[in-house]
C-alpha positions in Angstrom: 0.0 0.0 0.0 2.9 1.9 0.5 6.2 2.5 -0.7 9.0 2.5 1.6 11.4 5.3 2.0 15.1 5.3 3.6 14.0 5.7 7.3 17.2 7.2 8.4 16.1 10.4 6.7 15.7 13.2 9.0 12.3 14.6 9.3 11.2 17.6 6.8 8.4 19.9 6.3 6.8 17.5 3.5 3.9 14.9 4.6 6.1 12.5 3.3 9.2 13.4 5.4 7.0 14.1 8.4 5.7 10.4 8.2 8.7 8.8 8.2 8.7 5.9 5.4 5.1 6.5 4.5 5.0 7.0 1.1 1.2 6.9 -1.0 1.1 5.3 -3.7 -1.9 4.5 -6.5 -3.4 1.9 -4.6 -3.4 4.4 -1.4 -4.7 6.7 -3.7 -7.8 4.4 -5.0 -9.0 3.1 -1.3 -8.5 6.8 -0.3 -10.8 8.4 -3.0 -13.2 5.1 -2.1 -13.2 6.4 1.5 -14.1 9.6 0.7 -16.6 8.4 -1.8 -18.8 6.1 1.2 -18.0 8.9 3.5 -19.6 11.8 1.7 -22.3 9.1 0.7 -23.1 8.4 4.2 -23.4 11.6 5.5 -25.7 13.1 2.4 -28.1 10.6 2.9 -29.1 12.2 6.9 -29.8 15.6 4.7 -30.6 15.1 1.1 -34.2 13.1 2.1 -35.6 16.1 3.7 -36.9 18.0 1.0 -38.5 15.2 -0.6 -40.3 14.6 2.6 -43.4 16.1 1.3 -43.5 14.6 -2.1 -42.5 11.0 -0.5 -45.6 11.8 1.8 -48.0 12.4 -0.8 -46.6 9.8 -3.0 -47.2 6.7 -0.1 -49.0 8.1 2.7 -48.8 7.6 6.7 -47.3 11.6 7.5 -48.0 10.9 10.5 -45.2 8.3 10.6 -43.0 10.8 8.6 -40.4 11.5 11.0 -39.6 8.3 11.1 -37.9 8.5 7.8 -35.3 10.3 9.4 -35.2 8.9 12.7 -35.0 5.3 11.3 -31.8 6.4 9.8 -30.1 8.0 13.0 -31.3 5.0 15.4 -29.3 2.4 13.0 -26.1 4.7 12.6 -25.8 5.0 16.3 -26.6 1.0 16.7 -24.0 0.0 14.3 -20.9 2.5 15.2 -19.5 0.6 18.2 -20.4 -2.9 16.1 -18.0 -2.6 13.4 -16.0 -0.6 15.7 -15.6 -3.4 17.7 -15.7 -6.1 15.3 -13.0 -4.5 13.2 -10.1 -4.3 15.7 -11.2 -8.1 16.8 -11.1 -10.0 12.9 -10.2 -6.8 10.5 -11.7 -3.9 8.6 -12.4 -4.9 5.1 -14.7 -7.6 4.6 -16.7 -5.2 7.6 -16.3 -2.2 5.6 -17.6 -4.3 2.1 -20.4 -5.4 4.2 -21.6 -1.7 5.3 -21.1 -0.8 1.5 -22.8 -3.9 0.8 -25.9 -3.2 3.0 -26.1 0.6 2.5 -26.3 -0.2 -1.1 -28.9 -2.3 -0.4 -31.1 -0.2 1.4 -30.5 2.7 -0.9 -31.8 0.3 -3.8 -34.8 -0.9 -1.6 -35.8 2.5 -0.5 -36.6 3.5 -4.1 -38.5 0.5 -4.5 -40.9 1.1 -1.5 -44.4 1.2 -2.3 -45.8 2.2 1.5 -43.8 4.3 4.5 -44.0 0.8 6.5 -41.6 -0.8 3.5 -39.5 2.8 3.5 -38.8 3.2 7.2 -37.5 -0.6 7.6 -35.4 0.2 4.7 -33.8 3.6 5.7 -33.0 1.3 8.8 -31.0 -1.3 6.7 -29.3 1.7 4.7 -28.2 2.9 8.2 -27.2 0.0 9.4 -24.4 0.1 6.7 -24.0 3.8 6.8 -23.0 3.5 10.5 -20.0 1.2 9.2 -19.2 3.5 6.4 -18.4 6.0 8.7 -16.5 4.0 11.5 -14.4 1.5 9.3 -13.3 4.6 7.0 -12.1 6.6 9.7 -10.7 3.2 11.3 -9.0 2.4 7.8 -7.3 5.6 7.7 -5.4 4.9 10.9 -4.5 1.4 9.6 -2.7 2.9 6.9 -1.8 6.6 7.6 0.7 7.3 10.7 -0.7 9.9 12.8 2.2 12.2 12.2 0.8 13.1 8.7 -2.6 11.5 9.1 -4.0 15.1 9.7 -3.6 16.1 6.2 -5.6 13.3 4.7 -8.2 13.6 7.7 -9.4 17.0 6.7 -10.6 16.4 3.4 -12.8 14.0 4.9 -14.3 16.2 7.9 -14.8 18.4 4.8 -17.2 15.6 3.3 -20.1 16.1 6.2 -20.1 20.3 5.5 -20.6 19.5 1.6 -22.8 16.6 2.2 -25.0 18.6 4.8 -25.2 21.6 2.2 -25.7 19.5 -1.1 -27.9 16.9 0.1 -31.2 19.6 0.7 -30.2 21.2 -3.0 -29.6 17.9 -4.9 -32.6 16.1 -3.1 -35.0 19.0 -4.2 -33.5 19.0 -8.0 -34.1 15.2 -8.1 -37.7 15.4 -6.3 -38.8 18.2 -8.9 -37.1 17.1 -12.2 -36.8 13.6 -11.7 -38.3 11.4 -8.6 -37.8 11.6 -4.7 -36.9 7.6 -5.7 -33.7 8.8 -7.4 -32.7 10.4 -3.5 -32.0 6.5 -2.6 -30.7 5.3 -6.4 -28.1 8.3 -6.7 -26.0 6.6 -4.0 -25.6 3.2 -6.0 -22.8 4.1 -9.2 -20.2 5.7 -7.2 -21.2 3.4 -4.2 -20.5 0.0 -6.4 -17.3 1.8 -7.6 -16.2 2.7 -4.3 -16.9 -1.4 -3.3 -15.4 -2.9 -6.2 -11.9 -0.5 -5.7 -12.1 -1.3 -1.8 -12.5 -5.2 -2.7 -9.5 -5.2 -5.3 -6.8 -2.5 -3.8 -7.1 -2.8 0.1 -5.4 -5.1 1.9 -5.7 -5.3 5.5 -4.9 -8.1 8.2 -7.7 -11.0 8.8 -7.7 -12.0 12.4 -9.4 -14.8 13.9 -12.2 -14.5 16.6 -10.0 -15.0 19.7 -12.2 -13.2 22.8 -15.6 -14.0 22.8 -18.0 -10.7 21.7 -19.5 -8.5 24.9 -23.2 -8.8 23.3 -24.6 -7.6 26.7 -22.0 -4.4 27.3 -23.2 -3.8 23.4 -26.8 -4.2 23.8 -26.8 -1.9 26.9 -24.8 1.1 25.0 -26.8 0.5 22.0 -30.1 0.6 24.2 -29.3 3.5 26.3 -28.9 5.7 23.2 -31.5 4.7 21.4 -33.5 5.6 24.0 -32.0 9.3 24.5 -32.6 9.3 20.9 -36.2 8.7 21.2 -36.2 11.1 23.7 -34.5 14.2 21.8 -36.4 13.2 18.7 -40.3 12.6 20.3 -40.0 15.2 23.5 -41.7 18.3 22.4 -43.0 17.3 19.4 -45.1 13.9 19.6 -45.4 13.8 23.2 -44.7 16.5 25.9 -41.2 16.4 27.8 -42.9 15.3 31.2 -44.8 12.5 29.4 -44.6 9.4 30.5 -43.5 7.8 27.5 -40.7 10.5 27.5 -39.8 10.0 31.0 -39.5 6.4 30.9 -37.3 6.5 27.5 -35.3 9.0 29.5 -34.6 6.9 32.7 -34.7 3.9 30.8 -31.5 5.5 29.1 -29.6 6.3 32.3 -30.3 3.1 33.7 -28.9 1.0 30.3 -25.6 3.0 30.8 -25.0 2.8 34.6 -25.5 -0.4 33.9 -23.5 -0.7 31.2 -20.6 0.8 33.3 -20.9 -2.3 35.6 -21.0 -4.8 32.9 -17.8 -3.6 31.6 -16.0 -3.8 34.7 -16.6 -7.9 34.8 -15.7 -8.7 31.9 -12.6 -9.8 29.4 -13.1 -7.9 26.5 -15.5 -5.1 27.3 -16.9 -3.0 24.3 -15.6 -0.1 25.6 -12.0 -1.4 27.4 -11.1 0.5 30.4 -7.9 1.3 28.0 -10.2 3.5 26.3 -13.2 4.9 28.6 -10.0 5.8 31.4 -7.7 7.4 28.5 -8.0 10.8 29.6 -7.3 11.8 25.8 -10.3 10.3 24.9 -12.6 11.8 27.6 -11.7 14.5 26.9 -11.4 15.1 22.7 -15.0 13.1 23.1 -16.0 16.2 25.2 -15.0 18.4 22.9 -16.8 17.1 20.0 -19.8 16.7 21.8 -19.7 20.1 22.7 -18.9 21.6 19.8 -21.4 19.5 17.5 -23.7 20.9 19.9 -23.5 23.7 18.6 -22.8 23.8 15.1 -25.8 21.7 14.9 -27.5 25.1 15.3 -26.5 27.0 12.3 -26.4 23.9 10.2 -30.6 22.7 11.2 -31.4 26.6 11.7 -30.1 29.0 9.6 -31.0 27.8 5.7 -34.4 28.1 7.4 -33.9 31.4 8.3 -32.6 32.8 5.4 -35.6 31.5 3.3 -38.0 33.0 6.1 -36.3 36.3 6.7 -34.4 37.2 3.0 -37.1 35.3 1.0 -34.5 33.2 -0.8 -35.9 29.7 -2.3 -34.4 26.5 -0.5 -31.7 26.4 -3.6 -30.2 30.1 -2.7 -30.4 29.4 1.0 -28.3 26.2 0.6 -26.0 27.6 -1.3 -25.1 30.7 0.7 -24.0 28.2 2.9 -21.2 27.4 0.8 -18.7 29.6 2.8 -19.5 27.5 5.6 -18.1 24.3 3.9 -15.1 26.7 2.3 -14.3 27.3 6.1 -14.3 23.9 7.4 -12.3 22.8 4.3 -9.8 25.7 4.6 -9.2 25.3 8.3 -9.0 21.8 8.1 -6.3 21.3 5.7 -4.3 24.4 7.2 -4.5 22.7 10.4 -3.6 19.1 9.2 -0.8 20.3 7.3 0.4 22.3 9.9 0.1 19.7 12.4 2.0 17.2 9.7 5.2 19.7 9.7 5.5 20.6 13.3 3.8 17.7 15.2 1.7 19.5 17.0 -2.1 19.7 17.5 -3.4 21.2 21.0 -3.6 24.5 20.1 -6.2 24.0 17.4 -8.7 22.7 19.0 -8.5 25.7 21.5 -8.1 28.7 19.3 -10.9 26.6 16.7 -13.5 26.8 19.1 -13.0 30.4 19.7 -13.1 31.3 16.1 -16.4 29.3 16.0 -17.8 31.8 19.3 -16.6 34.6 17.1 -19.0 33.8 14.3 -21.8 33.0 16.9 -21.3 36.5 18.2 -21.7 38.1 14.5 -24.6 36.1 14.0 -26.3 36.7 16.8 -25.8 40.3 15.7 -27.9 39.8 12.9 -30.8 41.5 12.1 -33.7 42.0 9.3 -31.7 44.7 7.9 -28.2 43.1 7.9 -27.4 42.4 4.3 -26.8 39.0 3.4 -22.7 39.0 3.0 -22.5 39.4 6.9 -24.3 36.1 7.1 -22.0 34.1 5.0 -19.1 35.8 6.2 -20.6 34.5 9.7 -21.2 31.0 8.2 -17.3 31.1 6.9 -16.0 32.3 10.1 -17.9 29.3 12.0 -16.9 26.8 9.4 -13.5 28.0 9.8 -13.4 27.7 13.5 -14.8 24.1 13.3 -12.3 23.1 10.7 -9.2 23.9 12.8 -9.9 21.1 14.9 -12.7 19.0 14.5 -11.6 16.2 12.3 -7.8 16.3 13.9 -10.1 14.8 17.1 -10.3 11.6 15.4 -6.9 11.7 15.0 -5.8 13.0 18.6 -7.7 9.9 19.7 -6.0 6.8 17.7 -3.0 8.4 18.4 -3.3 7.9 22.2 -5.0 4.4 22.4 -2.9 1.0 21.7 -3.8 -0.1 17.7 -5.6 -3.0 19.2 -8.5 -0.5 20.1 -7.9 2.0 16.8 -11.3 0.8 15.8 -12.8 0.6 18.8 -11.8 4.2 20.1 -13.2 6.0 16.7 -16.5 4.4 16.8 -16.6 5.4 21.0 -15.7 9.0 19.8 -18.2 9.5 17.0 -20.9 7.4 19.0 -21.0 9.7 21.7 -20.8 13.0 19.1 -24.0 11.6 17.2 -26.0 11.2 20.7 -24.8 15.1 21.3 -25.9 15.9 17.7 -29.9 14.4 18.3 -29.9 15.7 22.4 -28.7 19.2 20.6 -30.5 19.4 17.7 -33.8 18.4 20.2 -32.7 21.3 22.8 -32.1 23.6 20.3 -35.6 23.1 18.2 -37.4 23.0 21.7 -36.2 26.6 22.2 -36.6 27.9 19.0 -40.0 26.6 18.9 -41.2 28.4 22.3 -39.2 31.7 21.2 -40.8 32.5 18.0 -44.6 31.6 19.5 -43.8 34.1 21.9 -42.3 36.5 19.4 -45.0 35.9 17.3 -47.7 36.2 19.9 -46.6 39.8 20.9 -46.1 41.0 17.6 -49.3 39.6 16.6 -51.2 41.0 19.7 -49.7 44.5 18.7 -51.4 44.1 15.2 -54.7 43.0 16.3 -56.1 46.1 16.5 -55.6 47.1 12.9 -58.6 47.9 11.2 -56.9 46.4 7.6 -58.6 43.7 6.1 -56.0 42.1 4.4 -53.9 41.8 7.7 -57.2 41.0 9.9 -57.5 38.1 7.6 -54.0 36.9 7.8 -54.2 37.1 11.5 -56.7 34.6 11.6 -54.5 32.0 10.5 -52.2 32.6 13.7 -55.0 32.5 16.3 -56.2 29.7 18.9 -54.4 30.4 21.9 -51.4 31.9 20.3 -48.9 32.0 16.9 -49.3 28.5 15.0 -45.9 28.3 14.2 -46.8 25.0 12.2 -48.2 26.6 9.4 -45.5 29.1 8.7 -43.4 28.2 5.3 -41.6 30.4 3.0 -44.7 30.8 0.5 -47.0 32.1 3.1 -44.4 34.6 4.7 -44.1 35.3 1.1 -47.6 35.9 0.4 -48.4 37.9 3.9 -49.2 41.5 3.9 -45.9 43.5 4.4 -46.5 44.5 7.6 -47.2 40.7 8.9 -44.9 39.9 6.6 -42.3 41.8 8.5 -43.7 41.0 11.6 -43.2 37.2 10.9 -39.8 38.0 9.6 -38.5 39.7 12.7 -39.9 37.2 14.9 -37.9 34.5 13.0 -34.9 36.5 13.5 -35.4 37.3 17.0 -36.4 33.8 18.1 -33.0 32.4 16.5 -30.8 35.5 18.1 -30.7 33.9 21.6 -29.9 30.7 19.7 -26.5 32.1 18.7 -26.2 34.0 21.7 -25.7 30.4 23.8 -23.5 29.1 21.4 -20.8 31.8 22.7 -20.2 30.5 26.2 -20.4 27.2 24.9 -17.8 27.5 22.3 -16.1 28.9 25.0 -16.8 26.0 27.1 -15.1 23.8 24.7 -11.9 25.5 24.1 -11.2 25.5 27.8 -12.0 21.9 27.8 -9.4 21.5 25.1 -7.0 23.0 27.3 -7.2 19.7 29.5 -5.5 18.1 26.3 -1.5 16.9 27.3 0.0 16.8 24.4 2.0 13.9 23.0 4.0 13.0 20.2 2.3 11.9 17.2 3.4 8.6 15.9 5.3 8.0 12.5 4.0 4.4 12.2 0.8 3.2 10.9 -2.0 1.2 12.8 -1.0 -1.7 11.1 2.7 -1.3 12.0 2.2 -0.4 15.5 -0.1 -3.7 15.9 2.7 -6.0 14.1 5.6 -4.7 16.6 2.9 -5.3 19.7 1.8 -9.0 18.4 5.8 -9.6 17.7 6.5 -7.9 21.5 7.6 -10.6 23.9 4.4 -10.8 26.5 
């Protein structure tokens, strides 16, 4: 996979001299572009469904089951993480890795085939099973093969993937929904995805091992049911049931309990799912913590803000996508500066401390946005936060497998991304809850203050806000569109002043997480490859 290099050579300023005797060559190349491939895949497929929603509705019924097309999805990523995870650092990452290709394939295929949401949901749940592995096993993969002392370089092109994804997904999904069929949202994954599998099949080659330890089913089925049911809970409370319900309170204890418990279960036995290597590595507690943190809040502006510039500018779901693009400019900007950086010096701490800080800097100008601001402060906002998140986010993964032995590489990346996906659903829930009760009361007061007027127009379009309040169900872009201008502008400032306070947390939690990362000792980064460093330990008297 790689070509060797005279290792006497003193370390340069090059990726290649940095590393040591790593040197890429055109089969690193192919498995590389392959990993980016199912990466970008995977991560598209959580946004580019949701603006075929309503078409996919229409087309086989059950809305009320409609979330479920989502959630189905998120439940089996987080279900399948520590799995191949796991699995991986016990027999090997390939024929793992083929499978998740292999069944996120198939679900894709299947999804276009359903005929009612029953058949659709079950097989968003197959295509998430595999999408989980994508994620894991590529991130796992690249530690096999690149030594972390120049593995920051190749890591931010793929931290890059999830900003294009998340901004392409809504704008292709609509294209193909309009000029095509929501059906082709599912079938676009399946050419590059069969490329990506038949390049992984033929140019990687990783270790096989045999099953040695016997699998910790019960430590698994405890992590996996403790966060699928704080999943439930961020996803159903405040929206299909109220937050002291008792369907939400159960799921909510239900979760606590699964993980105390799982905390026990781990302790007793010989090959825990999460080793106490790991769970006690204060590296990992703590670069887990910061991507928690920090997803927490760029969840925000990435579920928020194309919403709010449709609703506030007017701009169609296409223009409001796309004025997102300095976002993902950002991310991919500050994370190749910061893995190349970190390739010729060796050194990473300080990224994901000033990062985070850049990010509160953008939460600050946006939470200075107003009606009137013009539309370039926005995406110079949006660049600025994708900037700060770039510095450091994807070098977490790599922070992490540098600190754990290579018999945990996998195991580590899936325990660092599982938690982050919990923080993304428990974020994106807290976050929608306070939106949701800030713009009924914005819209409540600013509709109370126009009740009075004796304009027909607006006296009709008031009706359609009353019962007990603002129904902020039935805003969308075409009726803010069509409202009288002085509703119109009343709806558009209390869009913008409901997200205002939004941004305003983000700044002490940005904050939050940079001090965090100050926790992070820093330690050399390694020239060898997971592969290598697993050889010398299996060679290493005992």
């Amino acid at each position: 996979m790689t070509q060797s290099a005279t290792a006497s050579q003193p370390p340069g300023t090059n990726p290649a001299e940095a590393g040591g005797d790593f040197r890429p060559d055109r089969r690193f190349w192919a498995v590389y572009a392959s990993l980016l491939v199912v990466m970008f895949l995977s991560a598209m497929d959580q946004t580019i469904v949701g603006t075929a929603l309503p078409t996919i509705v229409g087309d086989l019924g059950g809305a009320a089951h409609m979330a479920w097309i989502l959630t189905a999805y998120t439940l089996a990523i987080t279900v399948a993480m520590p799995v191949y995870g796991k699995l991986g650092d016990l027999v090997g990452r390939k024929n793992l890795f083929l499978v998740a290709i292999g069944l996120f394939l198939a679900g894709s295929a299947l999804c276009g085939t359903a005929t009612d949401m029953t058949q659709l949901i079950a097989y968003r749940f197959i295509q998430g099973l595999g999408g989980g592995g994508l994620m894991i096993s590529s991130q796992a993969i690249t530690g096999d093969l690149i030594p972390p002392r120049v593995r920051g370089t190749y890591m931010a092109p793929m931290g890059a993937m999830f900003g294009i994804a998340s901004i392409l997904g809504p704008i292709v999904g609509g294209w193909l929904t309009d000029s095509v069929s929501w059906r082709w949202t599912f079938w676009i994954n399946l050419p590059l995805g069969v490329l990506a599998f038949i390049a992984v099949a033929i140019v990687l080659h990783l270790p096989k091992h045999p099953l040695s330890e016997p699998i910790d089913w019960w430590g698994l089925a405890l992590m996996d049911a403790g966060a699928v049911a704080l999943v439930l809970v961020a996803t159903w409370g405040g929206t299909q049931y109220d937050w002291t319900s008792p369907v939400i309170v159960c799921l909510a204890v239900a979760g606590v309990a699964c993980w105390v418990a799982f905390v026990v279960v781990e302790s007793h036995v010989a090959d825990p799912i999460l080793p106490t290597a790991i769970l006690a590595n204060r590296t990992f507690i703590i670069s887990t913590l910061v991507g928690m943190l920090a997803m927490g809040g760029m969840v925000g502006v990435m579920s928020y803000l194309p919403t709010y510039l449709q609703m506030v500018y007017g701009y169609s779901a296409t223009v409001s996508g796309l004025l997102l693009v300095p976002m993902t400019l950002g991310m991919l900007g500050g994370g190749i500066g910061s893995g190349v950086l970190m390739t010729r010096n060796g050194r990473y701490k300080v990224y994901p401390v000033v990062g985070p800080l850049v990010s509160a800097l953008a939460a600050f100008c946006l939470w200075r946005v107003t009606t009137a601001s013009p539309v370039w402060q926005v995406s110079g906002a949006t660049f600025l936060m994708g900037l700060g998140i770039g510095l450091f986010f994807q070098l977490l993964v790599t922070i992490v497998q540098n600190d754990v032995p290579a018999r945990h590489l996998g195991t580590a990346t899936s325990g660092n991304n599982f938690f982050r996906e919990v923080a993304v659903s428990l974020g994106a829930s807290l976050i929608g809850v306070a939106f949701s009760s800030n713009l009924t009361s914005q819209l409540s007061t600013r509709m109370a203050a126009l009740a009075a007027s004796d304009d027909p127009a607006v006296a009709g379009a008031l009706a359609r806000f009353q019962g007990g309040g603002a129904d902020t169900s039935s805003l969308t872009p075409a009726l803010v569109e069509s409202l009288p201008q002085v509703l119109h502008d009343a709806v558009a400032s209390s869009y913008a002043q409901a997200l205002s306070p939004i941004f305003a947390w983000m700044i002490p939690l940005f904050i939050t997480t940079s001090l965090v990362a100050l926790l992070l000792k820093e330690k050399p980064l390694s020239r060898k490859t997971g592969m290598e460093q697993l050889a010398e330990a299996e060679d290493s008297p005992a």
